[in-house]
C-alpha positions in Angstrom: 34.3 12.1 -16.3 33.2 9.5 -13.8 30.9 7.1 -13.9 30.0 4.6 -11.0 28.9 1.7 -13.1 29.5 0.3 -16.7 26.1 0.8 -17.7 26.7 4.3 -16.4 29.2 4.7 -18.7 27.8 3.0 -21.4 25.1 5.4 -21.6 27.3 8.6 -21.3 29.2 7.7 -24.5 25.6 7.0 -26.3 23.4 10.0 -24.9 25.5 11.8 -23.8 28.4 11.9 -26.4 31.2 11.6 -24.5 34.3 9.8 -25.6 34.3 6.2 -24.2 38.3 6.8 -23.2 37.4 10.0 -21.6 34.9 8.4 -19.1 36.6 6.4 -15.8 34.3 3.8 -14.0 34.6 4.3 -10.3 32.3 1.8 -8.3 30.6 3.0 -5.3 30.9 1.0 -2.4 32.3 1.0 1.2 34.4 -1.9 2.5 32.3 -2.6 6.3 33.5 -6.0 6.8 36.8 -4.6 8.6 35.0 -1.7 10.4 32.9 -3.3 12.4 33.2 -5.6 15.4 31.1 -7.8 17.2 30.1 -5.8 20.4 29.4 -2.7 17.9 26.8 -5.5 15.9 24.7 -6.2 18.3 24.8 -2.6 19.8 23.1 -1.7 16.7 20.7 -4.3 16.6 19.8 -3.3 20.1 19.1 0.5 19.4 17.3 -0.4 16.4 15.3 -3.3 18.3 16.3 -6.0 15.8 16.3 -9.4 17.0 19.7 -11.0 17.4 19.4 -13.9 15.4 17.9 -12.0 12.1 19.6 -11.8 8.6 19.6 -7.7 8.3 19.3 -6.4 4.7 19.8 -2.8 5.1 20.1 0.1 2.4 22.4 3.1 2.7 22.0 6.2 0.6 19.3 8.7 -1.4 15.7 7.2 -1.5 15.0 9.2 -4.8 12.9 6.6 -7.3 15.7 6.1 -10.1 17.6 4.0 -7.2 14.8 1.2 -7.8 14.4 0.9 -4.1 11.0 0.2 -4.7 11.8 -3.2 -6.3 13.6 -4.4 -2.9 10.3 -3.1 -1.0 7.9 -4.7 -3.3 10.2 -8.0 -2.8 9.8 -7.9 1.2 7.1 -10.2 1.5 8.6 -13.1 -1.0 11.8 -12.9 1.1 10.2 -13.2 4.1 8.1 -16.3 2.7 11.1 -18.3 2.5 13.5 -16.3 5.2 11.2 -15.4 7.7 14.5 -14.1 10.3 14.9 -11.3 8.1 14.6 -7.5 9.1 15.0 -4.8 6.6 16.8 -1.3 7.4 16.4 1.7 5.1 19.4 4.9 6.1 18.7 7.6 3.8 20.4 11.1 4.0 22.5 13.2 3.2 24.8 13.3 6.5 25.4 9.5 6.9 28.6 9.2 8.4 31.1 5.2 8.2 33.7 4.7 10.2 
């Protein structure tokens, strides 16, 4: 069995009754940092009419409610108090495609 965090699999072997050895922790995650170039950046932030000197906090994945995205939404306005350069971008789907 696989389980994306350690909390995941903490909770597998105690609800779930699985044996600890039996359950693997895979993290999620994509590594963007050597996918993406400069001109590609900004042609983003173009088509999505971002300015081009804003710290981006974006979100990638399933909007269901047990992903807590609602904490990062109800945080917004204190992050913009002390980072007003900030945009926000929200990708959800099922047919998101990385380089």
């Amino acid at each position: 069995m696989v389980a994306v965090s350690k909390d995941l699999k903490q909770f597998i072997v105690e609800n779930v009754g699985i044996s600890r050895d039996r359950v693997k922790v895979i993290h999620n995650g994509v590594d963007v940092l050597p996918h993406f170039d400069h001109h590609e950046v900004e042609n983003c932030r173009r088509e999505l009419g971002l300015p081009q000197h804003n710290q981006i906090v974006g979100v990638v994945g399933n909007l269901y409610p047990v992903k807590g995205n609602q904490y990062l939404i109800d945080g917004i306005p204190e992050v913009l108090q002390k980072s007003p350069h900030t945009s926000f971008v929200f990708q959800a789907g099922a047919n998101l495609s990385l380089p």
